[in-house]
N, C-alpha and C positions, 0 to 999 in steps of 0.2 A: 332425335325423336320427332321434329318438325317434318322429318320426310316419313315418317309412319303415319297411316291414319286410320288404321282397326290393329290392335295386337291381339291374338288371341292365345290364351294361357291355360295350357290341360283342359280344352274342351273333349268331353266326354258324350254322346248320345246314347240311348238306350231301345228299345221299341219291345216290351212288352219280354223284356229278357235276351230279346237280338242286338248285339252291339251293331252301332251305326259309323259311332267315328270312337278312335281311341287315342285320347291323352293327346291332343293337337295342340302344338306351339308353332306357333306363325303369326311375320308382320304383313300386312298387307299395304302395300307402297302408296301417298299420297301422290293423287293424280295421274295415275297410270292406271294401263290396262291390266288387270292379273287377269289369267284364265287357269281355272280348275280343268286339269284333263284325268282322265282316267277311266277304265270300263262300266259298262251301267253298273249299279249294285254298289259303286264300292264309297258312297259317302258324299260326293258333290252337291247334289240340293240339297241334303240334310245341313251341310255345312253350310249356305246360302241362308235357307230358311233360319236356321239356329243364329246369322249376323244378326234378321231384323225381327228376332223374335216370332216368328210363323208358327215355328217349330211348338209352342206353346198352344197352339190349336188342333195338334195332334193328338186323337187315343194313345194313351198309354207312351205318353214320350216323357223319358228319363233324362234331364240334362243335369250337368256338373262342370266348371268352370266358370271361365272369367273371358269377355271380348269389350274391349276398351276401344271407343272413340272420344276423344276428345277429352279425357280426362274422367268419361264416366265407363263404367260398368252396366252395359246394356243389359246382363242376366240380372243385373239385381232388380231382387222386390219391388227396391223404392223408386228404382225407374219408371216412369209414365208409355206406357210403351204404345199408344196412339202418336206421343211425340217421337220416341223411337223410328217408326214407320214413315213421321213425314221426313227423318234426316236420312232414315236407308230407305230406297226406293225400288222397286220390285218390278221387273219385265218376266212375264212367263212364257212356256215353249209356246202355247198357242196364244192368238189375240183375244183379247177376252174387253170388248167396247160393251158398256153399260147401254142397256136397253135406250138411250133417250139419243137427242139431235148430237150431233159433232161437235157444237160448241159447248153444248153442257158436260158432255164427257171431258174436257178438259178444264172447265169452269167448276166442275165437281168438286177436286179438292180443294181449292182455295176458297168456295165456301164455306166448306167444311171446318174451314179453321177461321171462318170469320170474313171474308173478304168481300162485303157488298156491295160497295161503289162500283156502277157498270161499267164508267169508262176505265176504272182500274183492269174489272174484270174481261171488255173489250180488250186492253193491250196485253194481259198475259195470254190468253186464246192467240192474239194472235204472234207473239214470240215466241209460243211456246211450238206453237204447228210451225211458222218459219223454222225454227232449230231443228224441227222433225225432218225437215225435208215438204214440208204436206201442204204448206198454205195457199199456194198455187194452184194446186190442185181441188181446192174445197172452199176458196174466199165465197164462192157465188153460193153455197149453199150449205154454209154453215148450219142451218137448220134441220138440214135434211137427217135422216137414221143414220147411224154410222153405221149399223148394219149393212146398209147397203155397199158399203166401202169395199173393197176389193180384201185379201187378205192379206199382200202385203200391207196396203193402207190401214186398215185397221192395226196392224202393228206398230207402223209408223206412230198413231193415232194413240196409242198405250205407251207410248216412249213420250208423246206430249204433254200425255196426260199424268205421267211420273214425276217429268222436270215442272210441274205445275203447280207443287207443294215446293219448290227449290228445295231439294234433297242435296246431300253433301256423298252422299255415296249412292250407285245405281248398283243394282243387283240384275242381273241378266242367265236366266235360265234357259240355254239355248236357243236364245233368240227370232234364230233365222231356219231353225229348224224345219217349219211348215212353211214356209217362202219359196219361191221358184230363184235361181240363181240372180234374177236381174234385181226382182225384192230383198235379198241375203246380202248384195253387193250392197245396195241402200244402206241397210240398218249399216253394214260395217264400216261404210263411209260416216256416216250419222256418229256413229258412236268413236271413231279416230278424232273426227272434230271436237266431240266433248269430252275429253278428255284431261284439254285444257284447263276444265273448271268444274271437274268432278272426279273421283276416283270409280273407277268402274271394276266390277267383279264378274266375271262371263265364264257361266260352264257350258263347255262345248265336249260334242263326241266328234267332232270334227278334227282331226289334230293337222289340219291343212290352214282349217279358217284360224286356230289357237297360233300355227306360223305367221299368218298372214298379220292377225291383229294385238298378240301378247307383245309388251313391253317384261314381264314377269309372269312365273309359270308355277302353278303347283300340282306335283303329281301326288292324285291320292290312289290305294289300293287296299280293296278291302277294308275300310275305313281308316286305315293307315297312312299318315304321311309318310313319302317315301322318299319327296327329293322337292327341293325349291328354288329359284332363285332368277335372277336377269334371261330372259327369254333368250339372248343369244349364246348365253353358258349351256342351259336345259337343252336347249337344242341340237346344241352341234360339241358341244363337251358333256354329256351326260355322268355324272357322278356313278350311278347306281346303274346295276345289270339292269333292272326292272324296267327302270324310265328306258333304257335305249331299246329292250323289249318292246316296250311300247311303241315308242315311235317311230322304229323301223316295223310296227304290224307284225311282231314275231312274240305274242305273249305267249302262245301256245304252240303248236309244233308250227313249222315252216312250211306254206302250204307251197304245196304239188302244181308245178304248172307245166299244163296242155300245150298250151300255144306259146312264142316266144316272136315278138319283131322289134324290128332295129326302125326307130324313126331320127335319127339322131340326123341333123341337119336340115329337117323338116319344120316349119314353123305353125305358131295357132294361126285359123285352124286346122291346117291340114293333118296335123299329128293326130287330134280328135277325129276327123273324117278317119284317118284310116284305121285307126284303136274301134270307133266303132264297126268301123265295116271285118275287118277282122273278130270281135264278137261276134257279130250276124251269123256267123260259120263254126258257132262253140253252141253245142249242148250244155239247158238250165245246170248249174254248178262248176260246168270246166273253171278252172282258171286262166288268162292270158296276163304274161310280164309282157309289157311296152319298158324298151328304153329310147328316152328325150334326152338330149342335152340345150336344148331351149329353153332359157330361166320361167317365162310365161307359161310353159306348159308344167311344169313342178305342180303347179297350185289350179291349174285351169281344165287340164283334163282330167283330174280326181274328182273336179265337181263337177265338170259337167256329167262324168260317168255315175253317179252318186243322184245325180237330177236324173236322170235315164232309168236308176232303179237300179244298178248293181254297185256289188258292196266291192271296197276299194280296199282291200286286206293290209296293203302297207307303200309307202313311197321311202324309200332309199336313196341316199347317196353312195354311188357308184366309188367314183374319185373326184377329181376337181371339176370337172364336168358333166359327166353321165350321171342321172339318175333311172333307178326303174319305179315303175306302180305295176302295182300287181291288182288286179281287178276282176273280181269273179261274176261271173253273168248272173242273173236273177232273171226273173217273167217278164 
C-alpha cells in the first residue's frame, strides 16, 4: 500500500446524461510518473479533474465513486476540498499567470493559506522558480507582469506557482502542448526531476512524449479503462488489441502511404532534413513513412514534424532496429 498514492474505486462520471468515465479501478503509483494516453473524447481530463475535485465546478456533472489518498476519500462530502486542491496540484494545457508581478504569482498560494512572513515568503518564490527552471531568468525583475514572460515561461512560472502550496501530487494536463519543442523539453526535464518528491499525473496526446516520460501508463478509451501498468510492459508487451492500436497509430484503418524513404544509417539531424525535404514535394494530406534506425530519431523527428504542423499518424517498431513514422503533411 506504501507504493500507492491515489487508489481509485468505481469512479463513475456523468455530463448531463453522457457518460464520461465508466466504473474505473486503478492505483496510481507513489512517486512516479503515470501518463493517461488515449484519443481526445475518451475521459483523460475528466479523470484529472475528478482526482482534485474540479470536476464539481462542472454544469450538470454526475459523479459516483471513491479516490483515496492518504487514508481519505477525496469525493466525500466531509472532505474540505480547498485543502484537497493545495495536496493535488493542477498544470493546465495553456499558461494561465494571474494578472499581477512574478513574485506574487507564486507568493499567491501560500498566502492564501496563511503565509506572511516576507522572508519566509522571499525563500519559497525563490525555491520554487529555481525548481522550475525560471529563477535565473527572472531574479532582476521579479516584479515585473508575468504577462510579459514568454509562453514557455509562463508555464514554467505555473509549475512554480503549483509546487508553492507543496502539493503531494501534480496533476499536468498536457503540459507542453502550447510550447515550442525547446520549452516542451524544459517542462519534461522539470518534471523527471520531480518526481522524486511528488507523484505526478500527465495526460498527453502525445504517445512519443508518454515514451519519453511514463514510468506507468493508462490507456483510457471511450471512458473506459482498457489496459494499465509499468510503462515498459504498455509499451512494448501490450495486453490488449486496443493499446497496441494505439500506439502503433492504427486505431482506425491503416493509413495509405504516397511517399516511402529509407534514412536508416542517417543520423539527428540529417534524417529530419531529409523527412522534411522529402514532405516539401507531397501534396496537403499525402502521407510519407520514413524508416530510422537511429535510437534519437524514434522520439526527435515525430516532434520536430508535429512543431512543423503535421500530424504524425503512428511510430512503429519495425524489428530490433528499424522503426517507421508515418507522417502526414498539414498547411
Amino acid at each position: 500500500m506504501n507504493d500507492i498514492c491515489l487508489r481509485i474505486h468505481g469512479l463513475n462520471v456523468s455530463y448531463d446524461g453522457h457518460t464520461a468515465l465508466k466504473n474505473i479501478y486503478l492505483d496510481i503509483p507513489h512517486r512516479q510518473i503515470t501518463a493517461i494516453i488515449g484519443p481526445s473524447g475518451c475521459g483523460k481530463t475528466t479523470l484529472l479533474r475528478s482526482i482534485n475535485r474540479l470536476i464539481d465546478l462542472t454544469d450538470g456533472a454526475k459523479i459516483r465513486g471513491e479516490i483515496w489518498l492518504d487514508g481519505h476519500n477525496v469525493m466525500s462530502d466531509r472532505e474540505d476540498v480547498t485543502s484537497i486542491r493545495k495536496r493535488i496540484g493542477l498544470i493546465s494545457q495553456k499558461p494561465s499567470p494571474l494578472p499581477m508581478s512574478i513574485y506574487d504569482n507564486v507568493a499567491y498560494g501560500p498566502r492564501i493559506h496563511g503565509m506572511r512572513d516576507r522572508k519566509e515568503l522571499d525563500k519559497t518564490v525563490r525555491s520554487c522558480l529555481e525548481t522550475a527552471g525560471l529563477w535565473t531568468e527572472v531574479k532582476d525583475r521579479l516584479q515585473s507582469p508575468a504577462t510579459r514572460l514568454s509562453v514557455g515561461q509562463q508555464q514554467r512560472l505555473c509549475l512554480a506557482r503549483s509546487l508553492a502550496v507543496r502539493p503531494e501530487v501534480l496533476l499536468c494536463d498536457e503540459p507542453t502542448s502550447a510550447l515550442d519543442p525547446v520549452s516542451s523539453q524544459n517542462i519534461e526535464n522539470r518534471l523527471i526531476e520531480l518526481k522524486k518528491d511528488y507523484t505526478i499525473v500527465i495526460v498527453t496526446h502525445n504517445i512519443h512524449q508518454a515514451m519519453r516520460l511514463a514510468d506507468y501508463v493508462v490507456h483510457l478509451y471511450l471512458g473506459e479503462l482498457v489496459e494499465h501498468g509499468p510503462a515498459s510492459e504498455v509499451f512494448q508487451r501490450p495486453k490488449q488489441d486496443r493499446t497496441r492500436a494505439y500506439i502503433n497509430g492504427t486505431v482506425l484503418t491503416k493509413p495509405r502511404t504516397d511517399v516511402e524513404i529509407n534514412l536508416k544509417g542517417k543520423v539527428c539531424p540529417l534524417n529530419f532534413v531529409f523527412a522534411k525535404a522529402a514532405l516539401e514535394n507531397l501534396e496537403i494530406g499525402q502521407v510519407l513513412k520514413v524508416i530510422v534506425d537511429y535510437p534519437t530519431a524514434i522520439t526527435e523527428v515525430p516532434r520536430a514534424m508535429e512543431y512543423d504542423g503535421h500530424k504524425v499518424l503512428g511510430v512503429k517498431q519495425l524489428n530490433e532496429t528499424d522503426w517507421e513514422v508515418i507522417i502526414q503533411k498539414r498547411e
